[in-house]
PDB file of the backbone (N, CA, C, O) and the ligand in Angstrom, with CONECT records:
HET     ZN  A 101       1
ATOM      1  N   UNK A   1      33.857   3.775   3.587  1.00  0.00           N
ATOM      2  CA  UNK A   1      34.523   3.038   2.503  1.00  0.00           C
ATOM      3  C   UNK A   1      34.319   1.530   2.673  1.00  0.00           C
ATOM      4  O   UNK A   1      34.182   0.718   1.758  1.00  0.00           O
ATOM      5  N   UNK A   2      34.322   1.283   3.984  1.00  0.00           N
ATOM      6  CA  UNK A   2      33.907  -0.177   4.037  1.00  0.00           C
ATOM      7  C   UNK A   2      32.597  -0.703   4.026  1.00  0.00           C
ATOM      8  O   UNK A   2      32.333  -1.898   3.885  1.00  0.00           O
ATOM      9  N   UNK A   3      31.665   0.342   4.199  1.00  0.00           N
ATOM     10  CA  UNK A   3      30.619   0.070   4.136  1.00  0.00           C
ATOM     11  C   UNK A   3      29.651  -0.383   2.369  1.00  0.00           C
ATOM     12  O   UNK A   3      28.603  -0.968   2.095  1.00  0.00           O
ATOM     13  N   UNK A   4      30.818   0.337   1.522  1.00  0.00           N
ATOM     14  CA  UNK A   4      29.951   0.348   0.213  1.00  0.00           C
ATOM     15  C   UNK A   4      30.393  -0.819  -0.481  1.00  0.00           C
ATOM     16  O   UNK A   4      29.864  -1.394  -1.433  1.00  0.00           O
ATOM     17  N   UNK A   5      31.597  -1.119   0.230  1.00  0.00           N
ATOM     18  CA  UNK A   5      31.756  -3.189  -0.662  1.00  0.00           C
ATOM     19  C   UNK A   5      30.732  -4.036  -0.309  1.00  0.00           C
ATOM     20  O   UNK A   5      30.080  -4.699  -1.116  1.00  0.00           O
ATOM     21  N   UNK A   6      30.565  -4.024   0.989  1.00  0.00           N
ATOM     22  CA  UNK A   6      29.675  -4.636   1.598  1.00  0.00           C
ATOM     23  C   UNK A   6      28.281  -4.773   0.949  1.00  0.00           C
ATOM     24  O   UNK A   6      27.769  -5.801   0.505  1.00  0.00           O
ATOM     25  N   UNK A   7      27.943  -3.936   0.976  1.00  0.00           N
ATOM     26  CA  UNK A   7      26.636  -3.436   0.022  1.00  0.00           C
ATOM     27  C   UNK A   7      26.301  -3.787  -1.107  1.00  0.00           C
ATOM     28  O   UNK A   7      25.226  -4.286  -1.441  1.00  0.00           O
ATOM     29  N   UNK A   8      27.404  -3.488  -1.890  1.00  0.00           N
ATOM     30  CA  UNK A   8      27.176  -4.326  -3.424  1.00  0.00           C
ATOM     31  C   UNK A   8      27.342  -5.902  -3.724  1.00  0.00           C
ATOM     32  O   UNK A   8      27.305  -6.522  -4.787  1.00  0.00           O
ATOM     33  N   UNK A   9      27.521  -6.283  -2.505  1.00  0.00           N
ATOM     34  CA  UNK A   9      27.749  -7.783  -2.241  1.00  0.00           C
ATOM     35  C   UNK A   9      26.369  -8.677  -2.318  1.00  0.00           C
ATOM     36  O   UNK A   9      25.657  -8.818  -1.324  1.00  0.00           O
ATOM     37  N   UNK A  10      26.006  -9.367  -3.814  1.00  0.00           N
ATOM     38  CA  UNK A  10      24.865 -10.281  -3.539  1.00  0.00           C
ATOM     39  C   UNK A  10      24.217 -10.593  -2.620  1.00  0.00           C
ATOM     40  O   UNK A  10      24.896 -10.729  -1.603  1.00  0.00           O
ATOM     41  N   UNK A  11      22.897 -10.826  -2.466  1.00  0.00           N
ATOM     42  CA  UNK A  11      22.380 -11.497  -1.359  1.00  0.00           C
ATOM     43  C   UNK A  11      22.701 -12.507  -1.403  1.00  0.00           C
ATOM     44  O   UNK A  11      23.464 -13.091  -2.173  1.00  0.00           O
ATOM     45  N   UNK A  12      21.743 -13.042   0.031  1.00  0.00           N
ATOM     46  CA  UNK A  12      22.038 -14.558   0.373  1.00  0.00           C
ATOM     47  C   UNK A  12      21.955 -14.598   1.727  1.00  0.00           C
ATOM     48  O   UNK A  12      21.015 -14.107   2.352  1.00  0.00           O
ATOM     49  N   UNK A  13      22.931 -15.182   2.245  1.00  0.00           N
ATOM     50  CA  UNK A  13      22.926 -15.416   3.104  1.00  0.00           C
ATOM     51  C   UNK A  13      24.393 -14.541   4.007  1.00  0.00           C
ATOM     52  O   UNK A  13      25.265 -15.035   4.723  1.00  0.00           O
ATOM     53  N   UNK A  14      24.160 -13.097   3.583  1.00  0.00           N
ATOM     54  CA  UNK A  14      24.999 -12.522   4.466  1.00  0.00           C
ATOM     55  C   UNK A  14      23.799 -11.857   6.078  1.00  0.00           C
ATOM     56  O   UNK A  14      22.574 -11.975   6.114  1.00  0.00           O
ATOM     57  N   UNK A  15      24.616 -11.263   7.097  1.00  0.00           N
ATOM     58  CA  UNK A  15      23.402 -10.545   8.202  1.00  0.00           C
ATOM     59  C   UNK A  15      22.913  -9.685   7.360  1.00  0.00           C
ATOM     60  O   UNK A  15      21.758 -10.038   7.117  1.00  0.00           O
ATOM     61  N   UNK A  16      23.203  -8.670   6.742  1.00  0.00           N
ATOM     62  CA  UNK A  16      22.049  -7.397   5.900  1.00  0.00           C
ATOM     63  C   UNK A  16      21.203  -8.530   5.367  1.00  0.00           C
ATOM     64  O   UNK A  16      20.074  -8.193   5.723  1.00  0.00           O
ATOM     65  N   UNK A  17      21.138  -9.189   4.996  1.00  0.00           N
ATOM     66  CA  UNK A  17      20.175  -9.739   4.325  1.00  0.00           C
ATOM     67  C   UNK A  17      19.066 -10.187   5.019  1.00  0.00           C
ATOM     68  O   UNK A  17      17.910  -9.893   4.715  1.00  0.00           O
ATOM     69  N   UNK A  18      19.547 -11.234   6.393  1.00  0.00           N
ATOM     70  CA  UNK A  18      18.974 -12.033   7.060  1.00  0.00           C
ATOM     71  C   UNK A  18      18.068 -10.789   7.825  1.00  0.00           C
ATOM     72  O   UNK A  18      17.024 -11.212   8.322  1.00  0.00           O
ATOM     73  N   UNK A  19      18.316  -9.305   7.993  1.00  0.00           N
ATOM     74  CA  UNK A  19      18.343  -8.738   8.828  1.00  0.00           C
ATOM     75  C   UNK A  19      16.815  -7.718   7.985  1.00  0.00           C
ATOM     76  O   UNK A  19      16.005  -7.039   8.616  1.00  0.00           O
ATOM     77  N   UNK A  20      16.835  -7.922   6.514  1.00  0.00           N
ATOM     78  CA  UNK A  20      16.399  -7.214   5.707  1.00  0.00           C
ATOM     79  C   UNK A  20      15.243  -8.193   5.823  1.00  0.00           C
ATOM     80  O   UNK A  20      14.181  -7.615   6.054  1.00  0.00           O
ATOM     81  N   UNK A  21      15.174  -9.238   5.747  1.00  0.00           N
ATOM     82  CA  UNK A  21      14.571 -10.281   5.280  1.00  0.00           C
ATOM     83  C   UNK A  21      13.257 -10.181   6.469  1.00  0.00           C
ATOM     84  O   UNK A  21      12.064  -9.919   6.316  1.00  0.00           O
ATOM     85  N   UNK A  22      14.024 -10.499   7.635  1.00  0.00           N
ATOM     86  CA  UNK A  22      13.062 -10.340   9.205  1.00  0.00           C
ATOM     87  C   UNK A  22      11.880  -9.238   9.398  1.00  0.00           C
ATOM     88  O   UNK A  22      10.824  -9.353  10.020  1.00  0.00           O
ATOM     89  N   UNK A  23      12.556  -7.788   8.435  1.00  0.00           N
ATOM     90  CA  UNK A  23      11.836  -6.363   8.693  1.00  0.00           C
ATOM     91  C   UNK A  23      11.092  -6.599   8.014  1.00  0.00           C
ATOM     92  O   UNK A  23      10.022  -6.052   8.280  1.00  0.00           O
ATOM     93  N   UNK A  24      11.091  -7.712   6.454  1.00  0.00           N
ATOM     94  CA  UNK A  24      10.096  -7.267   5.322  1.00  0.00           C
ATOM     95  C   UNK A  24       8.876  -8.313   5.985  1.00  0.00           C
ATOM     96  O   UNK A  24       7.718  -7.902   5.918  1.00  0.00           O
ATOM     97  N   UNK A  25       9.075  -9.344   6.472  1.00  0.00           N
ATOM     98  CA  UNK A  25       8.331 -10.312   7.029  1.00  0.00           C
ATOM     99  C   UNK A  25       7.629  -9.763   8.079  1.00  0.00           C
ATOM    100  O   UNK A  25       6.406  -9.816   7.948  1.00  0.00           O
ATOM    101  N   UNK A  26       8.037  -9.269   9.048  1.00  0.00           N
ATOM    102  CA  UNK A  26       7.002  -8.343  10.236  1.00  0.00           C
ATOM    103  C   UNK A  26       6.124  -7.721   9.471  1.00  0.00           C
ATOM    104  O   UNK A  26       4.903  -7.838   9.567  1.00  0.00           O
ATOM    105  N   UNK A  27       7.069  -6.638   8.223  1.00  0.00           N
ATOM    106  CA  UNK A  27       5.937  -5.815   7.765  1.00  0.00           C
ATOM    107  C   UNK A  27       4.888  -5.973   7.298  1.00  0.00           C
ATOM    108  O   UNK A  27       3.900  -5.240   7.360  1.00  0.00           O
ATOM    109  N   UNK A  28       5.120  -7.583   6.465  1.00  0.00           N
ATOM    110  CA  UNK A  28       3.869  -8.191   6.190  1.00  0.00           C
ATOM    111  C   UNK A  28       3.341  -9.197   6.788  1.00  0.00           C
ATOM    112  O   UNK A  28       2.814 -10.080   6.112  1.00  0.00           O
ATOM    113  N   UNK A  29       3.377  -9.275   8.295  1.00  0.00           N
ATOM    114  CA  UNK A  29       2.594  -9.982   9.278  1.00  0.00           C
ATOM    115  C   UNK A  29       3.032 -11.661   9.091  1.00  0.00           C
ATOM    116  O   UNK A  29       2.405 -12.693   9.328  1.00  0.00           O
ATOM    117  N   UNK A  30       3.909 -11.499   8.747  1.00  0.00           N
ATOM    118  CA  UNK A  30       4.707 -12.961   8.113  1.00  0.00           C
ATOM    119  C   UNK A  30       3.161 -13.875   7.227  1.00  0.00           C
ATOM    120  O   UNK A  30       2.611 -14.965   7.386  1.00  0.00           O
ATOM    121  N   UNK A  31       3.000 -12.942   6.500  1.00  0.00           N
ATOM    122  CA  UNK A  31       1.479 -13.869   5.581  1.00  0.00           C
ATOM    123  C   UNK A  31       2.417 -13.488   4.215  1.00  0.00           C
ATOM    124  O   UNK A  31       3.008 -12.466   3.864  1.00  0.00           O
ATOM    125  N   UNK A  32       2.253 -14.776   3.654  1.00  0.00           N
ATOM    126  CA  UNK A  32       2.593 -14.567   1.838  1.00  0.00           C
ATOM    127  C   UNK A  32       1.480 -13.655   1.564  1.00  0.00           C
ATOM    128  O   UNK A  32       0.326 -13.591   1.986  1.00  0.00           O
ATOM    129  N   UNK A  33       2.293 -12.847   0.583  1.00  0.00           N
ATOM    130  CA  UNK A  33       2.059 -11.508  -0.372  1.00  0.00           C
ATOM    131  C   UNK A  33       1.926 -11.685  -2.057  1.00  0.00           C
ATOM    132  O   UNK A  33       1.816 -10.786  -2.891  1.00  0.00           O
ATOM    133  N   UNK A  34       1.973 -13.151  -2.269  1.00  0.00           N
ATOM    134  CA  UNK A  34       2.379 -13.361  -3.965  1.00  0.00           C
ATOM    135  C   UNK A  34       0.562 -13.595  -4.099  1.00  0.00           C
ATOM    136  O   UNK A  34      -0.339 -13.983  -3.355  1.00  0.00           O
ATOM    137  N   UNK A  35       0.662 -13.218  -5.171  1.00  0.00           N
ATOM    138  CA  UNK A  35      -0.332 -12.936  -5.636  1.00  0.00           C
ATOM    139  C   UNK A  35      -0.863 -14.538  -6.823  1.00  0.00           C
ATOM    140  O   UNK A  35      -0.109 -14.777  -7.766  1.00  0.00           O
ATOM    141  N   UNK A  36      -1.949 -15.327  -6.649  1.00  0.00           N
ATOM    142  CA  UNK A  36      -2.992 -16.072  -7.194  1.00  0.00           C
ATOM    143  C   UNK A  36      -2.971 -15.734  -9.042  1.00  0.00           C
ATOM    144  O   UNK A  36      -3.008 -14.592  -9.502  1.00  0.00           O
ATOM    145  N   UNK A  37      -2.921 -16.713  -9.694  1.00  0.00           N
ATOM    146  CA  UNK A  37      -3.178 -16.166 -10.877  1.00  0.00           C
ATOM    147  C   UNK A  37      -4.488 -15.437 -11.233  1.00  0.00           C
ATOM    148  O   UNK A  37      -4.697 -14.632 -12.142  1.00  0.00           O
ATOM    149  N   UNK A  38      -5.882 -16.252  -9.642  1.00  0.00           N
ATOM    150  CA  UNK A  38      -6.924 -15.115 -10.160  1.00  0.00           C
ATOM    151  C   UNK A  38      -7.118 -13.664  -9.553  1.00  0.00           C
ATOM    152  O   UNK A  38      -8.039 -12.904  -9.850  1.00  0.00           O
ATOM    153  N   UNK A  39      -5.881 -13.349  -8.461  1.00  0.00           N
ATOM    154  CA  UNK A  39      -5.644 -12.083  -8.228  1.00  0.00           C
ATOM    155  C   UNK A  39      -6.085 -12.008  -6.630  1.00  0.00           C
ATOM    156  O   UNK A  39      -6.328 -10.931  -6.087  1.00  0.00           O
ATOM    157  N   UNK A  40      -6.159 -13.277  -5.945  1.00  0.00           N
ATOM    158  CA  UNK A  40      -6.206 -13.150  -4.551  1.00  0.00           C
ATOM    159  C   UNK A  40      -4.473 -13.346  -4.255  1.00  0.00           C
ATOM    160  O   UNK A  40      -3.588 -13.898  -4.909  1.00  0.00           O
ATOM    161  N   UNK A  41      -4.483 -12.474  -2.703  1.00  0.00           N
ATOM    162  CA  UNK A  41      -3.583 -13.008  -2.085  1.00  0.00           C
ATOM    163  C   UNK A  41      -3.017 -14.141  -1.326  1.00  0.00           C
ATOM    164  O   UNK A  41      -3.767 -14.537  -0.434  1.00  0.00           O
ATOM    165  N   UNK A  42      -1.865 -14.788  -1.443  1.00  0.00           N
ATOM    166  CA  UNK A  42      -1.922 -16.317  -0.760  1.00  0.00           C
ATOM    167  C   UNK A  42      -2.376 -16.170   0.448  1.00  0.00           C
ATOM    168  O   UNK A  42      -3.506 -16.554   0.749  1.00  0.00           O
ATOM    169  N   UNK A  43      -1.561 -15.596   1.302  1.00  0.00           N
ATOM    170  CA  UNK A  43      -1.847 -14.906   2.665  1.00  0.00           C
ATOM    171  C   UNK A  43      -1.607 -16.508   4.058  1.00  0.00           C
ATOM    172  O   UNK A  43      -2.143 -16.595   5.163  1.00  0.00           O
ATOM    173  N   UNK A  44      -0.394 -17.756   3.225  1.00  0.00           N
ATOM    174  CA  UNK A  44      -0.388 -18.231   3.919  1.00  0.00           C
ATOM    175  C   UNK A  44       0.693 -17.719   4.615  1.00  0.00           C
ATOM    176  O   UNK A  44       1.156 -16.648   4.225  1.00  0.00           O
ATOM    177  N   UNK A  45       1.281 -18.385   5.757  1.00  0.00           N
ATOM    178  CA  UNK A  45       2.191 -18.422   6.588  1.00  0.00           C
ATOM    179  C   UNK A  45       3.627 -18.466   6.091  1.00  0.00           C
ATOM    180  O   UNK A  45       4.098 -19.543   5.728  1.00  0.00           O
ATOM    181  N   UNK A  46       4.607 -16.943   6.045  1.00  0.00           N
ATOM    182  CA  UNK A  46       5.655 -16.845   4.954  1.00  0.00           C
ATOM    183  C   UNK A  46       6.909 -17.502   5.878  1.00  0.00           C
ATOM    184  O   UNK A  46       6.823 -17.619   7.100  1.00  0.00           O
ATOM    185  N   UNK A  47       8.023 -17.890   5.132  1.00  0.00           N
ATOM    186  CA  UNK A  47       9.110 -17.948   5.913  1.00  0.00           C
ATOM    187  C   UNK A  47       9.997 -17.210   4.497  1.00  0.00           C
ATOM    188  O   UNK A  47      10.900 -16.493   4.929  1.00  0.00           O
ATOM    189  N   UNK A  48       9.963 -17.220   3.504  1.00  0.00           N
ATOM    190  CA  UNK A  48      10.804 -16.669   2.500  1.00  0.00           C
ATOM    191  C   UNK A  48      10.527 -15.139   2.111  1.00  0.00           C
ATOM    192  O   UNK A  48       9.569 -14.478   2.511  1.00  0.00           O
ATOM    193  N   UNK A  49      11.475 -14.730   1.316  1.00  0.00           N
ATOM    194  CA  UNK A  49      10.991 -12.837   1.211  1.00  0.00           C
ATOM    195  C   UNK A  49      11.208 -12.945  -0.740  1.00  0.00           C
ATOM    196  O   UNK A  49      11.952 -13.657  -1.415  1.00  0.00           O
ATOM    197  N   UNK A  50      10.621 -12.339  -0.966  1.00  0.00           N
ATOM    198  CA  UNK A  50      10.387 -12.591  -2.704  1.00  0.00           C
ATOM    199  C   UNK A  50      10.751 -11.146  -3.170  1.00  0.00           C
ATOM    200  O   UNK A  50      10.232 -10.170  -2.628  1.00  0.00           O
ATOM    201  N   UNK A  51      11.794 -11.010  -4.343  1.00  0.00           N
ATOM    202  CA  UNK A  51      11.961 -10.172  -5.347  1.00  0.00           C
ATOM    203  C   UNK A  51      10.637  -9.811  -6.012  1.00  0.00           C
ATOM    204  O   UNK A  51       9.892 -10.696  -6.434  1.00  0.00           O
ATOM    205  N   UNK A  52      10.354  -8.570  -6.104  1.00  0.00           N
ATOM    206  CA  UNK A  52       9.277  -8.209  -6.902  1.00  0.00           C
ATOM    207  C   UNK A  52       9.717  -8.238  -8.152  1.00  0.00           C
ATOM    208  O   UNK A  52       9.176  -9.053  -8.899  1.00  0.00           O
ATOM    209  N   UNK A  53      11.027  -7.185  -8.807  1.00  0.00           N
ATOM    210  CA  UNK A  53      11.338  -7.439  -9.550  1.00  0.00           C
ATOM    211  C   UNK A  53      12.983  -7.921  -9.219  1.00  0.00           C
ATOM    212  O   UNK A  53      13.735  -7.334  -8.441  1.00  0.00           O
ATOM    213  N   UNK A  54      13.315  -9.144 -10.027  1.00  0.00           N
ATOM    214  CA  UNK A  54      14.521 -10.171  -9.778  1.00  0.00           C
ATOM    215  C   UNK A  54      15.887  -8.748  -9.837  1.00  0.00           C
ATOM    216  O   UNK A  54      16.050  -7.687 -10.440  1.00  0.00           O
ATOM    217  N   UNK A  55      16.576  -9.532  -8.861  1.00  0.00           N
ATOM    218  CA  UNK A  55      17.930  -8.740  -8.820  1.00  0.00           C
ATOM    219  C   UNK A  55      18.735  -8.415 -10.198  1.00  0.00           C
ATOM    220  O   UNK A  55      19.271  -7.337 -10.454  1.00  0.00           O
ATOM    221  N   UNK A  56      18.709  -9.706 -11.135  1.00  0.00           N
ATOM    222  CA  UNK A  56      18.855  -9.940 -12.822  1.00  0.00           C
ATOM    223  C   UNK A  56      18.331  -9.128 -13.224  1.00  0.00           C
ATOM    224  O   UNK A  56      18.955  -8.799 -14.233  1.00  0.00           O
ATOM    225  N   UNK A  57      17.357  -8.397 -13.076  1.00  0.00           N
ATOM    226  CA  UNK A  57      16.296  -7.039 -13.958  1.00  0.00           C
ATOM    227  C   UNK A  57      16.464  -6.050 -13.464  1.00  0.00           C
ATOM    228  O   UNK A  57      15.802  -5.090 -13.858  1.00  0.00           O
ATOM    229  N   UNK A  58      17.459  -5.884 -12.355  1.00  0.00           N
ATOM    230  CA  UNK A  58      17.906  -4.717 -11.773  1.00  0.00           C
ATOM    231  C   UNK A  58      17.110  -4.652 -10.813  1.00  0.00           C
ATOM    232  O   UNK A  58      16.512  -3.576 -10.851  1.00  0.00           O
ATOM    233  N   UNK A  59      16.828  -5.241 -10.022  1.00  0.00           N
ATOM    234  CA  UNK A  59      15.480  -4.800  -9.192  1.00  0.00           C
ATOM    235  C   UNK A  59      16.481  -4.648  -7.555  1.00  0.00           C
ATOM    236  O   UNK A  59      17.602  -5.130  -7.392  1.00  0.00           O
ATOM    237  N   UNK A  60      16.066  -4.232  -7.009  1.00  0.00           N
ATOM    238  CA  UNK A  60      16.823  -4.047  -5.658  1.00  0.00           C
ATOM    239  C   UNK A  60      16.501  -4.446  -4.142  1.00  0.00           C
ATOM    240  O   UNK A  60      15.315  -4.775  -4.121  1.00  0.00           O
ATOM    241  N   UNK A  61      17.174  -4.577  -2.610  1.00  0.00           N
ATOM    242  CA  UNK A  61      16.856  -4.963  -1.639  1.00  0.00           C
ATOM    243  C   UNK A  61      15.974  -4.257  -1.115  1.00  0.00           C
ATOM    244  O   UNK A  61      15.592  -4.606   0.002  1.00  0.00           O
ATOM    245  N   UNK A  62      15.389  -3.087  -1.719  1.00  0.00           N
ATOM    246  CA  UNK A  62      14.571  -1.990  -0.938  1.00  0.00           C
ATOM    247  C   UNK A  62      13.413  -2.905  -0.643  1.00  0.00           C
ATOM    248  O   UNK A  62      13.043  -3.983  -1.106  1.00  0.00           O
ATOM    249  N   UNK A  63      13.012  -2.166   0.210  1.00  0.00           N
ATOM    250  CA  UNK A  63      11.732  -3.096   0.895  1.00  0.00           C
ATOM    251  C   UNK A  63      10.200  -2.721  -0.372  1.00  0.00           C
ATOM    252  O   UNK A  63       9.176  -3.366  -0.597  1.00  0.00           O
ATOM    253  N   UNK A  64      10.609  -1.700  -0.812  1.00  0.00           N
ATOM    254  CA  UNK A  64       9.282  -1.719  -2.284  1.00  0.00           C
ATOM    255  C   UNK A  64       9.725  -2.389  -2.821  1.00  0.00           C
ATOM    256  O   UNK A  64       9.120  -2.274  -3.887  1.00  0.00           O
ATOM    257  N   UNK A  65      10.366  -3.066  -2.942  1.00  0.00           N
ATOM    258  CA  UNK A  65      10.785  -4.002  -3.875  1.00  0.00           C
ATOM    259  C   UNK A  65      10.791  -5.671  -3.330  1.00  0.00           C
ATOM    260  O   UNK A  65      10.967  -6.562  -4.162  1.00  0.00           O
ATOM    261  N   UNK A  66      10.594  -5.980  -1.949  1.00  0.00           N
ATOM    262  CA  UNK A  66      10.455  -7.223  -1.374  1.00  0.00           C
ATOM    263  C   UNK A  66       8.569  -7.142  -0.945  1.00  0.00           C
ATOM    264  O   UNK A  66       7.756  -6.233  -0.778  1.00  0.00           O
ATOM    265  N   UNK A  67       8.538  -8.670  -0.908  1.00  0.00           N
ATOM    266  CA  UNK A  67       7.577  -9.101  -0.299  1.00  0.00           C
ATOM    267  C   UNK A  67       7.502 -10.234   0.349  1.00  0.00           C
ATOM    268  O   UNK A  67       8.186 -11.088  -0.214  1.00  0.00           O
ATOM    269  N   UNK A  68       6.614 -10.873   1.915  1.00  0.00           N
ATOM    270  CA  UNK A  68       6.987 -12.124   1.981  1.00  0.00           C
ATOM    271  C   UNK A  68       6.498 -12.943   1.054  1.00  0.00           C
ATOM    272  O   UNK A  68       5.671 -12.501   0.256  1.00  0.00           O
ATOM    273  N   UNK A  69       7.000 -14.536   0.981  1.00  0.00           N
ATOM    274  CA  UNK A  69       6.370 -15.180   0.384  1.00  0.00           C
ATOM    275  C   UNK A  69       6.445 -16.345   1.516  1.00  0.00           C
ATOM    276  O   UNK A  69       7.204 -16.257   2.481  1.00  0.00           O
ATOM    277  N   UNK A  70       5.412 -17.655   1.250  1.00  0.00           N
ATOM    278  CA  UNK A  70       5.555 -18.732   1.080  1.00  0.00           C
ATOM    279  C   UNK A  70       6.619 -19.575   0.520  1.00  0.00           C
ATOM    280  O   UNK A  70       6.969 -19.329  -0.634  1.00  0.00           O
ATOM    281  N   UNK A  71       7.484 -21.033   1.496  1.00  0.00           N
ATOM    282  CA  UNK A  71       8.029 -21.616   0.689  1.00  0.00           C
ATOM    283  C   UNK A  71       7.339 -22.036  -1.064  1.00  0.00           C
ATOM    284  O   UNK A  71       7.864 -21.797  -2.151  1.00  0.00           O
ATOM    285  N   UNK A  72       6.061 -22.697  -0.776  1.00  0.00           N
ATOM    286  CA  UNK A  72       5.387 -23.274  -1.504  1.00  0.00           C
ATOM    287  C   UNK A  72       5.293 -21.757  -3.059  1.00  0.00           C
ATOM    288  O   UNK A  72       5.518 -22.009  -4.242  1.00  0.00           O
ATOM    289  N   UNK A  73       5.025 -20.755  -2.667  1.00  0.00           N
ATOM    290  CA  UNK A  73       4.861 -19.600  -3.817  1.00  0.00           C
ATOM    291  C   UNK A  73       6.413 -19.455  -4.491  1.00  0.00           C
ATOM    292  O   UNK A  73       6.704 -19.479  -5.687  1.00  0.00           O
ATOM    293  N   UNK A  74       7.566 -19.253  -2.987  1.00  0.00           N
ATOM    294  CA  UNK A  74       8.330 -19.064  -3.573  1.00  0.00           C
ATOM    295  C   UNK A  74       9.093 -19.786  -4.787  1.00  0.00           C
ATOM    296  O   UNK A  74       9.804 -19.234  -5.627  1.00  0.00           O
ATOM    297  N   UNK A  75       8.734 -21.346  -4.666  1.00  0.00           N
ATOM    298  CA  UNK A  75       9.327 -22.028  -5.571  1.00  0.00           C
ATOM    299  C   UNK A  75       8.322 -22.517  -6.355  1.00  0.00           C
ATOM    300  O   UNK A  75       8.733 -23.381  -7.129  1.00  0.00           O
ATOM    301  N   UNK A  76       6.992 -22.248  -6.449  1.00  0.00           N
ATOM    302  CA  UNK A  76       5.721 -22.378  -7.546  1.00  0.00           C
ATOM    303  C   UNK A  76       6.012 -21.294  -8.290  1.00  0.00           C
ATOM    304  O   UNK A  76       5.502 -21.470  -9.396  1.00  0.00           O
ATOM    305  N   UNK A  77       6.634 -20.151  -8.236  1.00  0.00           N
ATOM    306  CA  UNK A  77       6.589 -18.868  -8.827  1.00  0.00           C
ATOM    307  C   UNK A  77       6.613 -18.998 -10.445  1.00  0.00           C
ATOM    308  O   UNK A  77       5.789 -18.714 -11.315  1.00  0.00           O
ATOM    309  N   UNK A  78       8.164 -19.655 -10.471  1.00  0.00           N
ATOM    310  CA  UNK A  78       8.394 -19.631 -12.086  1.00  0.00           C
ATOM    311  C   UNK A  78       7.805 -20.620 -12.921  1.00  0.00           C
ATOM    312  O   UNK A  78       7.770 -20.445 -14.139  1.00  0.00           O
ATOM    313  N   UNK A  79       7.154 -22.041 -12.179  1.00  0.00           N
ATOM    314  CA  UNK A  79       6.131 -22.599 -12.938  1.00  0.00           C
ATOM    315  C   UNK A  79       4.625 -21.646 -12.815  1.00  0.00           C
ATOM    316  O   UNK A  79       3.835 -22.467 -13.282  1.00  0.00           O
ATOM    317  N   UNK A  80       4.019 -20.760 -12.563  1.00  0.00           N
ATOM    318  CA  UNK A  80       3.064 -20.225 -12.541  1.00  0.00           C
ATOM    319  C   UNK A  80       3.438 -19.389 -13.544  1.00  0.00           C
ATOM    320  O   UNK A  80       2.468 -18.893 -14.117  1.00  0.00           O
ATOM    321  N   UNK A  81       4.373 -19.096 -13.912  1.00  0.00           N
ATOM    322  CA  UNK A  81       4.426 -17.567 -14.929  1.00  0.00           C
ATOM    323  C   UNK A  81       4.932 -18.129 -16.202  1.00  0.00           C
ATOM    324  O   UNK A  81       5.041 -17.452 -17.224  1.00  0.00           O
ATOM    325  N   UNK A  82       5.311 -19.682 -16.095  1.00  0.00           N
ATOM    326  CA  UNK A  82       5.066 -20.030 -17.595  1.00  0.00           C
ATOM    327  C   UNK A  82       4.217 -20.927 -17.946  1.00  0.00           C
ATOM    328  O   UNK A  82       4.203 -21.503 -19.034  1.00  0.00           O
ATOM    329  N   UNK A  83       3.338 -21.117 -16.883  1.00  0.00           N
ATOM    330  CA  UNK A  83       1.706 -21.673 -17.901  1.00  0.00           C
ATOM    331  C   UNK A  83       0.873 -20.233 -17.915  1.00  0.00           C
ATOM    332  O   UNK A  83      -0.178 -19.954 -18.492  1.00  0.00           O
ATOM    333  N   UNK A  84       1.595 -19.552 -17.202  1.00  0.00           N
ATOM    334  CA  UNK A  84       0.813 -18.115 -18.043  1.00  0.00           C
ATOM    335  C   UNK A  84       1.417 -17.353 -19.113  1.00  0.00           C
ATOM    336  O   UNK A  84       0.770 -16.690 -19.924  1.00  0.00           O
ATOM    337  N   UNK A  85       2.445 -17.446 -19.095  1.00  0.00           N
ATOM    338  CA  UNK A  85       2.502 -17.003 -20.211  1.00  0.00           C
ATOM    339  C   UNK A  85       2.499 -17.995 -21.895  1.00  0.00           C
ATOM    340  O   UNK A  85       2.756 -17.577 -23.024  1.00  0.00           O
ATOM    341  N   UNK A  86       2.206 -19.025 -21.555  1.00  0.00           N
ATOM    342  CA  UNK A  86       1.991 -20.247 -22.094  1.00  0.00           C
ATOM    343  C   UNK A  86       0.421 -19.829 -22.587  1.00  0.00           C
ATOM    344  O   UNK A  86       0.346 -20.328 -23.710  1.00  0.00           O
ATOM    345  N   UNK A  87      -0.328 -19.439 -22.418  1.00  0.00           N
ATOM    346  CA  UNK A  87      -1.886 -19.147 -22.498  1.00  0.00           C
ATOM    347  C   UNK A  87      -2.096 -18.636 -24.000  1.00  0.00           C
ATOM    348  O   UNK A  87      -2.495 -17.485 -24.177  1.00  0.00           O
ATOM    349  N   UNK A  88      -1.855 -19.407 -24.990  1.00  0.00           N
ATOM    350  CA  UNK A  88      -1.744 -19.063 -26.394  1.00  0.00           C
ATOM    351  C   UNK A  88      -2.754 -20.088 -26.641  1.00  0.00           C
ATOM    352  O   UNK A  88      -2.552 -21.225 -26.215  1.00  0.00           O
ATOM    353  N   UNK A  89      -4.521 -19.621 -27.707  1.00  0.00           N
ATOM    354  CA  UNK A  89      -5.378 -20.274 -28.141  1.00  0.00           C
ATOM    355  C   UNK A  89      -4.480 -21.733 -28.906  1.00  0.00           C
ATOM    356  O   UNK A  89      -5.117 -22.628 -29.462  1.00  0.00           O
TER     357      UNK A  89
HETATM  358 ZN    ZN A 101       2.124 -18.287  -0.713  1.00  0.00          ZN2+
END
């Protein structure tokens, strides 16, 4: 019973998180995983863990659902996805 408040509790900066965060980063050799608009991987040196799909879209802490990132990706992200989607003749 105490375990399932806990759980539904935002990320951030609680330990599950910090703890979630560490496993997804090993798993990916601590190299950013965000992906190039021409479809390479960054593959620099991650310290952040990235929503694949945002918690807002329902997306969840599961590790299919994380990847590392780069500071630099993590906060280039949402200017990259609106000069793409900006790409109107
Ligand atoms: Zn990166």
């Amino acid at each position: 019973m105490v375990g399932m408040a806990s759980a539904l509790k935002p990320t951030g900066s609680t330990a599950a998180w910090r703890r979630i965060r560490i496993a997804i980063l090993r798993r990916d050799g601590y190299r950013c995983q965000m992906m190039h608009g021409d479809g390479r991987i960054c593959g620099q040196p991650a310290t952040d863990v990235d929503h694949i799909v945002r918690r807002e879209h329902g997306g969840t802490d599961a590790p299919g659902n994380l990847r590392a990132a780069c500071t630099r990706c993590n906060r280039g992200w949402r200017r990259t996805q609106r000069s793409v989607t900006r790409t109107v003749p």
